[in-house]
C-alpha positions in Angstrom: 137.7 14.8 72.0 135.9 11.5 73.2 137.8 8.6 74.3 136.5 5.1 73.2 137.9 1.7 75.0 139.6 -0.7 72.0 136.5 -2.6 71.9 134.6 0.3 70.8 137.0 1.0 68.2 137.3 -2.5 67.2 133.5 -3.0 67.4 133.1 -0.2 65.2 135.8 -1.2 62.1 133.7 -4.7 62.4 130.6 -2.7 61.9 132.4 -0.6 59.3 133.7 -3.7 57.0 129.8 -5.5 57.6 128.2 -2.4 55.7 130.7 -2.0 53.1 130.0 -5.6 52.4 126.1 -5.2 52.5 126.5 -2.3 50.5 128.9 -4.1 47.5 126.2 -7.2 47.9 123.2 -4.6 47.3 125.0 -3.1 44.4 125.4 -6.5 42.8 122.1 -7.8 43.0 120.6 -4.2 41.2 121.1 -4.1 37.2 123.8 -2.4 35.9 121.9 0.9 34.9 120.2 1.3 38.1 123.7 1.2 40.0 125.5 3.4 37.4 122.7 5.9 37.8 122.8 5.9 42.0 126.7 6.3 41.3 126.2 9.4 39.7 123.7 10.9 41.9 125.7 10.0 45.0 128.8 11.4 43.5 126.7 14.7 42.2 125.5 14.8 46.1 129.2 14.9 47.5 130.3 17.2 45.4 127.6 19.4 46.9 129.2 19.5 50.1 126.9 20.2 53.1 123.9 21.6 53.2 124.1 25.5 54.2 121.9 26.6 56.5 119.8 29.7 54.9 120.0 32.8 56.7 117.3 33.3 59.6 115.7 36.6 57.5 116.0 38.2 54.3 118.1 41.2 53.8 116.3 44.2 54.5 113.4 42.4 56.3 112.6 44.4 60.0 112.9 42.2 62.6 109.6 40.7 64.3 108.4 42.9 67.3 108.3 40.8 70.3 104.9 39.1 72.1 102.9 41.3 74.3 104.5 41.1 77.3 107.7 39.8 76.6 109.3 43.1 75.6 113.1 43.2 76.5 113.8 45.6 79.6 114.7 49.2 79.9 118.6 49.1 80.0 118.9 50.7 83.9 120.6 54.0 84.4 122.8 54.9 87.4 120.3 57.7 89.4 123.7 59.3 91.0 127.3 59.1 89.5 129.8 57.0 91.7 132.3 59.5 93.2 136.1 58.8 93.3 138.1 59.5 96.6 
């Protein structure tokens, strides 16, 4: 977890309070219709939730063979067994 000083956290409930303010100021000055409408669609959008990240490859799709040259290294076999005293 990241520490800030008081004057971060201040600084950023200031910052906080000057949005919400610009935002309720935008909102007034737009007609009615135009700000019910973005209500809804910002609404519809966080009831979405987060985006999901799709899976990297389809089910069933073989996996890409790799570059010439970059092919992943024969896993290294013991020549002799270790012996146990």
């Amino acid at each position: 977890m990241t520490k800030h000083s008081k004057f971060e956290r201040e600084q950023r409930a200031v910052e906080t309070q000057r949005v919400a303010e610009i935002e309720r100021a935008w909102l007034d000055a737009i007609p009615a219709p135009v700000a019910a409408a973005y209500a809804r669609s910002v609404q519809a959008a966080r009831e979405r939730g987060p985006w999901v990240r799709p899976p990297d490859m389809a089910p069933g799709t073989p996996p890409r063979p790799p570059r010439p040259g970059r092919e992943p290294k024969a896993k290294k076999e013991d020549a002799q067994p270790r012996r146990r005293y």
